[in-house]
N, C-alpha and C positions, 0 to 999 in steps of 0.2 A: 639461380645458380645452376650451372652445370654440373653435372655427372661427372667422377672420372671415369677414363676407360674402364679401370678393375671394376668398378662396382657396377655398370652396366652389362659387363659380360659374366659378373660375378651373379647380377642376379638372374640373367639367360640361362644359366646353370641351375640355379634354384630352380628359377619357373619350373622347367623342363624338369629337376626332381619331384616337384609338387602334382608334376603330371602334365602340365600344361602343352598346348600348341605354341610353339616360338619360332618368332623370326629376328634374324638382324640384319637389319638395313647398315650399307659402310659406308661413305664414303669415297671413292676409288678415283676420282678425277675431279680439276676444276681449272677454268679457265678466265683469266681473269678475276674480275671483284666476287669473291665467293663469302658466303657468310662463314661455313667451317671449315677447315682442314681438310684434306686427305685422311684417311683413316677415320675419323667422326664417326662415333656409332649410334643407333637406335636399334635400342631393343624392345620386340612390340609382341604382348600374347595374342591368343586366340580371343579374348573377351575385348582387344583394342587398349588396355592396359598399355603403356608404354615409360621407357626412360634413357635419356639421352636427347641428343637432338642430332640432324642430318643437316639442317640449313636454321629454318625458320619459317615463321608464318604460317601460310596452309600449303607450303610444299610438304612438310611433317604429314597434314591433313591426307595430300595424295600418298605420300610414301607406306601409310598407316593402311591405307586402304588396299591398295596392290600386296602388302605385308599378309592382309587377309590368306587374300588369293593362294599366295605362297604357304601360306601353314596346309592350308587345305587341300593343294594339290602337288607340290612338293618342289614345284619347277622354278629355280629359283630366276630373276629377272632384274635386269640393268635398264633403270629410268635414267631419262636426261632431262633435265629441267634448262632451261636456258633461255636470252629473249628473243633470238631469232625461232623459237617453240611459241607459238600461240598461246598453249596452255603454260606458259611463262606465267605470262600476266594474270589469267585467271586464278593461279596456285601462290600468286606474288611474288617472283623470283624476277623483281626489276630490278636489281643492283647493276644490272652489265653483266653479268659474265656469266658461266656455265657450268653445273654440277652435274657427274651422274654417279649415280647411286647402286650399286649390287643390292638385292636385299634376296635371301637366301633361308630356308626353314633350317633349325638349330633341331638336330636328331639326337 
């Protein structure tokens, strides 16, 4: 079962009160057969803790990882996953179509 919105960004709030490093990955484009929405969140701490979802599969896996990046150096970064992308397939993003993702450190 998915996350609602609220509670994903309800608990990016928490984290971030409990002290934590956070980021949230959105959403923001998709082109053709996509597994989520627009808007879709993931929200991912610094220990890789996360909740929500951005697609599926091990595109999560990548989004989680670059999400590192972002807590720790603050620069937020716009991934595309897609299958004319190479690392489509390695991340499993073979539906057809194309996602990209904002993912952003929560101050």
């Amino acid at each position: 079962m998915l996350s609602s919105d609220t509670d994903i960004l309800t608990a990016a709030a928490s984290w971030r009160r409990d002290g934590r490093g956070v980021a949230l990955a959105t959403v923001i484009e998709t082109w053709g057969s996509a597994p989520r929405p627009v808007g879709s969140h993931l929200v991912i701490d610094e220990d890789g803790n996360f909740l929500g979802s951005v697609s599926g599969g091990c595109v999560e896996g990548a989004v989680i990882t670059d999400a590192l990046d972002v807590i720790t150096d603050g620069r937020p970064r716009v991934l595309e996953f897609g299958v004319a992308d190479e690392t489509a397939w390695q991340v499993g993003l073979s539906c057809g179509g194309r996602i990209r993702v904002l993912v952003e450190r929560v101050d």
